[in-house]
MINUNU-750027 format. One record per residue: x, z, y of N, C-alpha, C in turn; chain. Coordinates in nm, 3 decimals. Layout:
BEGIN
<atom n_u="X" n_w="Z" n_v="Y" ca_u="X" ca_w="Z" ca_v="Y" c_u="X" c_w="Z" c_v="Y" ch="A"/>
...
% end
This chain:
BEGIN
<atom n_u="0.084" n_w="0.000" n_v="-0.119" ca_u="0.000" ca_w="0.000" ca_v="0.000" c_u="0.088" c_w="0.000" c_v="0.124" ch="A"/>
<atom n_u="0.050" n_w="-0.060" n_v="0.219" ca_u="0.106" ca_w="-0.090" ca_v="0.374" c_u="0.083" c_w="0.044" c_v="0.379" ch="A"/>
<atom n_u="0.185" n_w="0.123" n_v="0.466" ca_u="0.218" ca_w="0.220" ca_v="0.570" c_u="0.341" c_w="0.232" c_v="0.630" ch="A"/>
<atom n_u="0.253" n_w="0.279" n_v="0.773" ca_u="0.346" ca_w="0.273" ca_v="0.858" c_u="0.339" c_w="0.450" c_v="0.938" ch="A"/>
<atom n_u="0.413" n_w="0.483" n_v="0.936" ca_u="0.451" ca_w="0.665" ca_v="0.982" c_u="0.522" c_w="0.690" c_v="1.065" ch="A"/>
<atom n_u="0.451" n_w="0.730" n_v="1.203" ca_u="0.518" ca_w="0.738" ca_v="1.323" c_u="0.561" c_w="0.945" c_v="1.326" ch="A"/>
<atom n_u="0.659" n_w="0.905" n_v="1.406" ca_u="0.720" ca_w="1.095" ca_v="1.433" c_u="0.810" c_w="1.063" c_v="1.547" ch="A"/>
<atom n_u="0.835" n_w="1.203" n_v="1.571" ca_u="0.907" ca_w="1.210" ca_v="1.711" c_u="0.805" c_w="1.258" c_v="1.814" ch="A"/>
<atom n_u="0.719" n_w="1.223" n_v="1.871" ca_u="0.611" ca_w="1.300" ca_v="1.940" c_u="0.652" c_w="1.415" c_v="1.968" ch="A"/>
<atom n_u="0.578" n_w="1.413" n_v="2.141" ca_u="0.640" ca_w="1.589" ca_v="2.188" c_u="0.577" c_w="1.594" c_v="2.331" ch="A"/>
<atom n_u="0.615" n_w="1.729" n_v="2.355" ca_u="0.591" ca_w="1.794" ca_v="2.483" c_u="0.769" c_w="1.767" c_v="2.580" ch="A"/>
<atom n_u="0.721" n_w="1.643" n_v="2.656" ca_u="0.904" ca_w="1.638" ca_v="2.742" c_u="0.854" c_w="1.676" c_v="2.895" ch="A"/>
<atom n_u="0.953" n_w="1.715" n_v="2.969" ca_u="0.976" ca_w="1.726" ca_v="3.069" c_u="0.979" c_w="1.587" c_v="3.136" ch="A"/>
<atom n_u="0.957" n_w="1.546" n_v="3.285" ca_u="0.970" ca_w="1.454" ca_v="3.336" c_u="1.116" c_w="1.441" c_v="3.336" ch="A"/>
<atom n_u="1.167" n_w="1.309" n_v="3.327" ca_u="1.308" ca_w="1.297" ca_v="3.350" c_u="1.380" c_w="1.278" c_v="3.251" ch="A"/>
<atom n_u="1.358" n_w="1.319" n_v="3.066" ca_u="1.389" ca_w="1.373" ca_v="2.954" c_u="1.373" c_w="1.259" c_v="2.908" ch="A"/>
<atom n_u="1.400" n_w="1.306" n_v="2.746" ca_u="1.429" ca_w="1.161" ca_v="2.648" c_u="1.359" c_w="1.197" c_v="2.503" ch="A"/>
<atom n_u="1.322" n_w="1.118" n_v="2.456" ca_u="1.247" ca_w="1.118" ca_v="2.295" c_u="1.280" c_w="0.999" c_v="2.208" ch="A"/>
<atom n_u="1.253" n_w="1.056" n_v="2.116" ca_u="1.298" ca_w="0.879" ca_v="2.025" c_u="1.180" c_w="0.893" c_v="1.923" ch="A"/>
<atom n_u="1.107" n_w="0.799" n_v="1.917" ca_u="0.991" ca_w="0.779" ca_v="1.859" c_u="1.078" c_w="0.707" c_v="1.684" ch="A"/>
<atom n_u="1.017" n_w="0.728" n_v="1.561" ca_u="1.060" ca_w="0.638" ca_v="1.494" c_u="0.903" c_w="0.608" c_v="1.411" ch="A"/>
<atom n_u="0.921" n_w="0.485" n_v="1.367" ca_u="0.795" ca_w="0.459" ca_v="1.211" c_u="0.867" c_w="0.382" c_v="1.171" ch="A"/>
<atom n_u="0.854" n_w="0.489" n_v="0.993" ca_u="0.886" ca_w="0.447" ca_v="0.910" c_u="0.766" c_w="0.337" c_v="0.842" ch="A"/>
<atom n_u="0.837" n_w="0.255" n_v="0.762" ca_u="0.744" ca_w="0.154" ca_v="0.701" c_u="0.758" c_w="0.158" c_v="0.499" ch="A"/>
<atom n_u="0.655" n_w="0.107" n_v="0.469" ca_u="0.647" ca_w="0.083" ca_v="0.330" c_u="0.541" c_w="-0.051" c_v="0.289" ch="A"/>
<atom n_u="0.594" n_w="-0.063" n_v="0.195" ca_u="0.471" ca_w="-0.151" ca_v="0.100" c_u="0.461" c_w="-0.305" c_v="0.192" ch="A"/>
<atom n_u="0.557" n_w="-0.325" n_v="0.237" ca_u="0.560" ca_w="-0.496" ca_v="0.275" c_u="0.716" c_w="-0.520" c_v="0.328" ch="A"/>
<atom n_u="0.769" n_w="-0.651" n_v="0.282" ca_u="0.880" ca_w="-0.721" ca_v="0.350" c_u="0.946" c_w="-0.680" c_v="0.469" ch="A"/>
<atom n_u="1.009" n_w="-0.519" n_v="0.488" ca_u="1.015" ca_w="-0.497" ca_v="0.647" c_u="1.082" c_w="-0.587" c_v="0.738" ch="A"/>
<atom n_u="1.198" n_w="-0.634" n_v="0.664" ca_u="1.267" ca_w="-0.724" ca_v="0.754" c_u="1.244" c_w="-0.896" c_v="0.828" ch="A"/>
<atom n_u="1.108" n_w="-0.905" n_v="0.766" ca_u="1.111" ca_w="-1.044" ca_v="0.805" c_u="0.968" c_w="-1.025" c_v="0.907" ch="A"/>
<atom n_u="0.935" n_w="-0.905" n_v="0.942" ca_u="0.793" ca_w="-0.860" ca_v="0.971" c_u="0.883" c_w="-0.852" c_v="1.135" ch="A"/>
<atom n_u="0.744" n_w="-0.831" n_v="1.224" ca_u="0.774" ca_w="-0.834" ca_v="1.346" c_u="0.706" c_w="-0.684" c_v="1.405" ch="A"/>
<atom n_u="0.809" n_w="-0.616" n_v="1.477" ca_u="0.763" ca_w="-0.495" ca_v="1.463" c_u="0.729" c_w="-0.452" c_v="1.603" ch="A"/>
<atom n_u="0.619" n_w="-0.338" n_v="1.637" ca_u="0.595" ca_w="-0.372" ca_v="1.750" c_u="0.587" c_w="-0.168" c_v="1.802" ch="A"/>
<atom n_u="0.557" n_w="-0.174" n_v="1.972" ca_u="0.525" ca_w="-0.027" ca_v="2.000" c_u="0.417" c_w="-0.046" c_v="2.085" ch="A"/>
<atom n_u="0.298" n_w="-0.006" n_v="2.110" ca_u="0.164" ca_w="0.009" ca_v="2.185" c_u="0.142" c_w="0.141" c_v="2.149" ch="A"/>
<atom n_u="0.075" n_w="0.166" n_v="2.321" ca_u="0.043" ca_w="0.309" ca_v="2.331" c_u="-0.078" c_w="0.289" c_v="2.392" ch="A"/>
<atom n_u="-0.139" n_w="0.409" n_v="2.402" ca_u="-0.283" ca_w="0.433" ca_v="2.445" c_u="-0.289" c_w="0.562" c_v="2.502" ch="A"/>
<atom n_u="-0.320" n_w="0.558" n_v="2.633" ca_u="-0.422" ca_w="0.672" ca_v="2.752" c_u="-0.544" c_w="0.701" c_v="2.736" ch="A"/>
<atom n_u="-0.566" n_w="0.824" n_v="2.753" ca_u="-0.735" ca_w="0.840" ca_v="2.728" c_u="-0.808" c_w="0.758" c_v="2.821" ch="A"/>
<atom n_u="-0.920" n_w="0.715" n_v="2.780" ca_u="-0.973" ca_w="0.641" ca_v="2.874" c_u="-0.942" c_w="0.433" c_v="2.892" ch="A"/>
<atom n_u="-0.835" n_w="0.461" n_v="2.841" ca_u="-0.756" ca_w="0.360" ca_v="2.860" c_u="-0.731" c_w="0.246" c_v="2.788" ch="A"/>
<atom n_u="-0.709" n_w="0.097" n_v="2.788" ca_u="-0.674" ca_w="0.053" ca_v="2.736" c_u="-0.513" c_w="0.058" c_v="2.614" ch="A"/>
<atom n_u="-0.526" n_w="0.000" n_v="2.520" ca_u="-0.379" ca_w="0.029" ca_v="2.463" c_u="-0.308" c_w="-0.099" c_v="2.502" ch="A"/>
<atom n_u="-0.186" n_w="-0.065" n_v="2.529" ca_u="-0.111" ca_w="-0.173" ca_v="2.574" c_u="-0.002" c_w="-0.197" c_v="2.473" ch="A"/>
<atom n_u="0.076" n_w="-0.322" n_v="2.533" ca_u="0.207" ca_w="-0.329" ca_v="2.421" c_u="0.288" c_w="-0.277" c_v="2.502" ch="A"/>
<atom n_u="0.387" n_w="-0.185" n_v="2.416" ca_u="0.535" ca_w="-0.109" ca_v="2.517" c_u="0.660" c_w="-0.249" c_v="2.463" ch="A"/>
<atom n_u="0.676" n_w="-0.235" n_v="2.342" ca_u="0.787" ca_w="-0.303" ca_v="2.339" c_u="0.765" c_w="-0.406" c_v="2.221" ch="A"/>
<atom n_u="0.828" n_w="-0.560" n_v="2.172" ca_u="0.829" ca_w="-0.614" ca_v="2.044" c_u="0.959" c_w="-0.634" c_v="2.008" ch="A"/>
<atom n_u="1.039" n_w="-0.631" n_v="1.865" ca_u="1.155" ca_w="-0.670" ca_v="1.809" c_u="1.106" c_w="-0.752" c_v="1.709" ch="A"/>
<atom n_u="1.100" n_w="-0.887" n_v="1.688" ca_u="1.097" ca_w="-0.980" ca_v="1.598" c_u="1.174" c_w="-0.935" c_v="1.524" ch="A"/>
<atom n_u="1.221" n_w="-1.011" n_v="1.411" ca_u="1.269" ca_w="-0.975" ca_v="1.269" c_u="1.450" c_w="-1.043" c_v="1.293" ch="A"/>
<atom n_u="1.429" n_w="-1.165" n_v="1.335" ca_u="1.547" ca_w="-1.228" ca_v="1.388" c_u="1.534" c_w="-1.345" c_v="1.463" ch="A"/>
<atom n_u="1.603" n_w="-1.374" n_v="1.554" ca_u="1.583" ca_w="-1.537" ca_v="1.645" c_u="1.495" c_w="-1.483" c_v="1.743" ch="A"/>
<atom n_u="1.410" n_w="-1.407" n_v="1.737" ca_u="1.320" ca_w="-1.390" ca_v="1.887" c_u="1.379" c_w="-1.323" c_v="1.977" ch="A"/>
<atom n_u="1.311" n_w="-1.296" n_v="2.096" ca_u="1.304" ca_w="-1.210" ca_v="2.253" c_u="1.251" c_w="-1.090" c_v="2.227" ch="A"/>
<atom n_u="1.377" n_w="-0.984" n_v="2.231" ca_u="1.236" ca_w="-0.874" ca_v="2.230" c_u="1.182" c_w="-0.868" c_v="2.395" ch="A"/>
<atom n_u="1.038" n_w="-0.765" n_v="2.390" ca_u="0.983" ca_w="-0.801" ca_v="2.473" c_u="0.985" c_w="-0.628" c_v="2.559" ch="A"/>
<atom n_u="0.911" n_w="-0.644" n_v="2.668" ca_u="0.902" ca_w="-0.533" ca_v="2.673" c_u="0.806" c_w="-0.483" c_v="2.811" ch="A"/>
<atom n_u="0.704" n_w="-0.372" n_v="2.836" ca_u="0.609" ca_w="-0.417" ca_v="2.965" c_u="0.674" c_w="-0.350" c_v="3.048" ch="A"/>
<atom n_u="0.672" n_w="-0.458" n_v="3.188" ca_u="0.728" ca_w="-0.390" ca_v="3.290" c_u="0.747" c_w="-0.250" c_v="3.284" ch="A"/>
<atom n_u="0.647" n_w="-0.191" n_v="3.375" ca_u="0.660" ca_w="-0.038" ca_v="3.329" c_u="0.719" c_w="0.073" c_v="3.251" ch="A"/>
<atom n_u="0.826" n_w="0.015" n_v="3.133" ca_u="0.892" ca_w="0.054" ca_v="3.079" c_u="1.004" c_w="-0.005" c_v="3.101" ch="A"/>
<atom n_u="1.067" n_w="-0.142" n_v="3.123" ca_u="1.113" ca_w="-0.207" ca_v="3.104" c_u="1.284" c_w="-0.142" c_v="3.197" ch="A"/>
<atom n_u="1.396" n_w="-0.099" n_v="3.112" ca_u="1.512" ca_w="-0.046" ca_v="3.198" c_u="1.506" c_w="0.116" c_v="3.108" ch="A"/>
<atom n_u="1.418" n_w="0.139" n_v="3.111" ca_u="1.416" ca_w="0.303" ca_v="3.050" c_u="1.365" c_w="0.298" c_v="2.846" ch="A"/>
<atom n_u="1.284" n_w="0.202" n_v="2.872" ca_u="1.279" ca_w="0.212" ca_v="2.673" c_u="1.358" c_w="0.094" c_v="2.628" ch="A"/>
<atom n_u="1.408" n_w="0.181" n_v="2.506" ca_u="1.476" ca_w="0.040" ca_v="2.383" c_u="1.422" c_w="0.027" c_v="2.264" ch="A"/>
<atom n_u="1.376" n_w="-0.097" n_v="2.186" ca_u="1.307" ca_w="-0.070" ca_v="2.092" c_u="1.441" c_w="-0.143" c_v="1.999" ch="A"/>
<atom n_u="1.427" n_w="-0.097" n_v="1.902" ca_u="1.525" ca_w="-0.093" ca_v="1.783" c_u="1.446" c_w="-0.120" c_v="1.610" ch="A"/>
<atom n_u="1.553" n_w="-0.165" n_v="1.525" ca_u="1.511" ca_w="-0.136" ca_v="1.356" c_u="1.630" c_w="-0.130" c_v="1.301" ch="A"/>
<atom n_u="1.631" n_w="-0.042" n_v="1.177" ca_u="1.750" ca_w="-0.073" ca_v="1.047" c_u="1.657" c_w="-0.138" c_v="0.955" ch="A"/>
<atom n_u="1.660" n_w="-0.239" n_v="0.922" ca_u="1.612" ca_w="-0.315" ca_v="0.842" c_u="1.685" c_w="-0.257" c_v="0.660" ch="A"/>
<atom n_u="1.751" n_w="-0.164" n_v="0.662" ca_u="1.813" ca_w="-0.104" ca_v="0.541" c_u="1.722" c_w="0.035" c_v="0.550" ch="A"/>
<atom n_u="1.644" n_w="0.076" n_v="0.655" ca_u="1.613" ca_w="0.191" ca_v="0.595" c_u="1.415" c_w="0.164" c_v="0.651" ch="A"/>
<atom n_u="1.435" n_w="0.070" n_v="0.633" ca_u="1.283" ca_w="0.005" ca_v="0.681" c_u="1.232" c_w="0.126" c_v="0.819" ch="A"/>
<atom n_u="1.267" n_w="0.098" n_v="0.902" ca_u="1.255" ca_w="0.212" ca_v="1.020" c_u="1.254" c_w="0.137" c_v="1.124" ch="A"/>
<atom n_u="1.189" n_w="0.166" n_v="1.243" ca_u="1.200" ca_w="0.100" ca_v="1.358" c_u="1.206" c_w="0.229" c_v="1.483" ch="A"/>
<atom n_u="1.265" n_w="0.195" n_v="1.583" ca_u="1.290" ca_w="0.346" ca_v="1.647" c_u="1.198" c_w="0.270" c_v="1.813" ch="A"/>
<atom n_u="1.160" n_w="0.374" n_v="1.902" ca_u="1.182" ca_w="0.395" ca_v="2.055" c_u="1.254" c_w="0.420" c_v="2.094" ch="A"/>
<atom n_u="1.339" n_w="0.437" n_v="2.171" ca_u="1.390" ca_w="0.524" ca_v="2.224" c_u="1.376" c_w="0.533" c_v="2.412" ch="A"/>
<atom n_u="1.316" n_w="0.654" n_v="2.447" ca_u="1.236" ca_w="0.684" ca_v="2.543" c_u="1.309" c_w="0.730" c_v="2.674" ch="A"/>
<atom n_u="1.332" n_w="0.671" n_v="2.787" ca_u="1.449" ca_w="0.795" ca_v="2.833" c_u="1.415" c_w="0.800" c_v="3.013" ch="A"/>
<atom n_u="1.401" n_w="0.867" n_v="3.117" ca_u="1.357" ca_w="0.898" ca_v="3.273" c_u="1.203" c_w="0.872" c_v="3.212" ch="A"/>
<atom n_u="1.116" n_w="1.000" n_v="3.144" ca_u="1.010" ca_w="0.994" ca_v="3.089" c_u="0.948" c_w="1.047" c_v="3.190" ch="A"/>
<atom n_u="0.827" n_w="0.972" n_v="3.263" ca_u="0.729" ca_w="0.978" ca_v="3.366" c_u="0.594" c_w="1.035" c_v="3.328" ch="A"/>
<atom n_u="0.547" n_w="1.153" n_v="3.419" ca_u="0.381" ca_w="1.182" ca_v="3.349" c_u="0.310" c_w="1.067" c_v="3.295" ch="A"/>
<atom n_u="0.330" n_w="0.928" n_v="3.338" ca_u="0.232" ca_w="0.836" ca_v="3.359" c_u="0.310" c_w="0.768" c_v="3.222" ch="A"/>
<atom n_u="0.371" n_w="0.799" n_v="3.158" ca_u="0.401" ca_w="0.782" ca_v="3.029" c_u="0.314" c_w="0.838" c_v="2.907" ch="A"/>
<atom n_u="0.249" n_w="0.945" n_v="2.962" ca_u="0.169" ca_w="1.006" ca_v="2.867" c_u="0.093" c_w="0.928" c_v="2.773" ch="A"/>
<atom n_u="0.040" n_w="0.934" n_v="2.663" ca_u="-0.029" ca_w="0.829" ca_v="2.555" c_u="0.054" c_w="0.858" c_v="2.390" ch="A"/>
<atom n_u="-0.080" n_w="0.818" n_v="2.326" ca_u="-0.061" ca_w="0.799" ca_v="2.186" c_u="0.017" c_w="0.675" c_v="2.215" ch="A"/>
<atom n_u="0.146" n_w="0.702" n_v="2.091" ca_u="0.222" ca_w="0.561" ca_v="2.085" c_u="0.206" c_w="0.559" c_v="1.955" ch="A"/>
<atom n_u="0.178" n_w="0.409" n_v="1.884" ca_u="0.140" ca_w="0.380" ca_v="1.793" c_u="0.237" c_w="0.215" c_v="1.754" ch="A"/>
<atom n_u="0.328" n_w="0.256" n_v="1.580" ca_u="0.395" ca_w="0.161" ca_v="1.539" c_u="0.249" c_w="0.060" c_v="1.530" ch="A"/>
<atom n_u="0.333" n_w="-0.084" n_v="1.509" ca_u="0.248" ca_w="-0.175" ca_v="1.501" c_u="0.343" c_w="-0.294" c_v="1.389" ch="A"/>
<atom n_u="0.318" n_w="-0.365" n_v="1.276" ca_u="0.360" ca_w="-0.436" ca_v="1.199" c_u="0.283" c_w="-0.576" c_v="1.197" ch="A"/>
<atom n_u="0.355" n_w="-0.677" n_v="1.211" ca_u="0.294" ca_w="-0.802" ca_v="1.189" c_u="0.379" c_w="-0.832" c_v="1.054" ch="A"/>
<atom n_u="0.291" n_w="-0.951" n_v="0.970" ca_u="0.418" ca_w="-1.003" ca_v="0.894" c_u="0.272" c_w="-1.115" c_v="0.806" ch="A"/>
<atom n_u="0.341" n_w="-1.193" n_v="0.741" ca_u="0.269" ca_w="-1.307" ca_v="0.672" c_u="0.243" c_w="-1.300" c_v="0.480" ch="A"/>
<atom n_u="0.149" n_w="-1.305" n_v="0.466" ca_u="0.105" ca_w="-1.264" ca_v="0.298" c_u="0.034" c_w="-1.340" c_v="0.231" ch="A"/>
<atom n_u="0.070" n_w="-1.416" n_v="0.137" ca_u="-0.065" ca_w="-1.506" ca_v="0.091" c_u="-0.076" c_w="-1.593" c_v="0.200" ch="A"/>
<atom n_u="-0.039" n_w="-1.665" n_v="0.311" ca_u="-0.076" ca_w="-1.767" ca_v="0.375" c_u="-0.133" c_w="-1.698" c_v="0.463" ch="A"/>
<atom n_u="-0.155" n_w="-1.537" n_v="0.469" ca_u="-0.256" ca_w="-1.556" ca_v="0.604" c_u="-0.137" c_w="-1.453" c_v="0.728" ch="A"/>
<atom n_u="-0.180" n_w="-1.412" n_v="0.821" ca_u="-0.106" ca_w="-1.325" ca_v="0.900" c_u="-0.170" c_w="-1.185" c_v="0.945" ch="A"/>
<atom n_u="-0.105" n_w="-1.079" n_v="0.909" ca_u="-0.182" ca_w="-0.961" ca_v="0.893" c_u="-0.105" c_w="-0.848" c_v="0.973" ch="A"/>
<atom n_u="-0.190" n_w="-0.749" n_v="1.025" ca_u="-0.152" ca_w="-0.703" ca_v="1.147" c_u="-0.173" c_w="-0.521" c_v="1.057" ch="A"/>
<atom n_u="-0.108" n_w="-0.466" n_v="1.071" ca_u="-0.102" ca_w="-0.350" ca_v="1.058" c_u="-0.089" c_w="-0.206" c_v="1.143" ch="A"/>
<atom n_u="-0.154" n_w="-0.069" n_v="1.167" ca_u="-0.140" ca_w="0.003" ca_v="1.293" c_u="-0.091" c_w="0.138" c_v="1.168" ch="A"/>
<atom n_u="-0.013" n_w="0.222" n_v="1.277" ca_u="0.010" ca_w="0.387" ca_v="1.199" c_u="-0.100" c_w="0.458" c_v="1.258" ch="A"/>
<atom n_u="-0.043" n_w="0.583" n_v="1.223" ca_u="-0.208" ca_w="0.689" ca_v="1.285" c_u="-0.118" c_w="0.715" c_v="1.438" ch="A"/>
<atom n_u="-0.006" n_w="0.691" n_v="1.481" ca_u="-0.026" ca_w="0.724" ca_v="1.628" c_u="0.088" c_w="0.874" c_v="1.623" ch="A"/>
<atom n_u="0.151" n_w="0.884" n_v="1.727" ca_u="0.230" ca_w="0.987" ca_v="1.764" c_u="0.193" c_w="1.028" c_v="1.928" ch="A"/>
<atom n_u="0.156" n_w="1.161" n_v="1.959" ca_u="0.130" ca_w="1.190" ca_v="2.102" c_u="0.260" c_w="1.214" c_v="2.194" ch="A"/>
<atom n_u="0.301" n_w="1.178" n_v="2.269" ca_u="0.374" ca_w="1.187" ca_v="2.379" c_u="0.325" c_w="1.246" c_v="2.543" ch="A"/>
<atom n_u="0.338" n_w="1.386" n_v="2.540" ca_u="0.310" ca_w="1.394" ca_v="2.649" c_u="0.420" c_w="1.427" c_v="2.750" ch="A"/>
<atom n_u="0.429" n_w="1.396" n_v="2.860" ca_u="0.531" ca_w="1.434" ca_v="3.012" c_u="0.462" c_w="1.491" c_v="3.117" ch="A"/>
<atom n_u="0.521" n_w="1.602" n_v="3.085" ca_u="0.492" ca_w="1.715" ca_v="3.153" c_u="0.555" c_w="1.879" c_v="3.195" ch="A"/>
<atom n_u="0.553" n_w="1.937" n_v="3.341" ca_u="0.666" ca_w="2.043" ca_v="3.383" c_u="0.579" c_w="2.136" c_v="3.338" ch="A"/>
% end
């Protein structure tokens, strides 16, 4: 079975650093395209960051863009955040995200979500 298991989640200080990781199972990690979206109450979920498998752009939304790095070891099927000048307005469930191709079709996979809050 597909899973994907996010950790790292926390209570940071503004200014501070976290490293989000999800672990993965039960599909091809390395050829899969791995992704980070978070969600605000109220709020839409957005995409934070993408790392294709190989040959692509990773991506990343403004708003983060200078302060997060998104990362994988493709040997330990893991994909990391790493979070760093963490802003209240960072606050949100961050949630791994897995693309990858099966049988001909293309299938999208979510974890249950890690909370991140920033806050003094």
């Amino acid at each position: 079975q597909v899973q994907l298991v996010e950790s790292g989640g926390g209570l940071v200080q503004p200014g501070g650093s976290l490293r989000l990781s999800c672990a993965a199972s039960g599909f091809t990690f390395s050829t899969s395209t791995m992704s980070w979206y978070r969600q605000a109450p109220g709020k839409e979920r957005e995409l934070v960051a993408g790392k294709p498998s190989a040959g692509g752009t990773t991506n990343y939304a403004d708003s983060v863009k200078g302060r997060f790095t998104i990362s994988r070891d493709n040997a330990k099927n893991t994909a990391y955040l790493q979070m760093s000048s963490l802003k209240p307005e960072d606050t949100a469930v961050y949630y791994c995200n897995a693309r990858f191709q099966r049988y001909g079709l293309a299938l999208t996979y979510w974890g249950q979500g890690t909370q991140v809050t920033v806050s003094s």
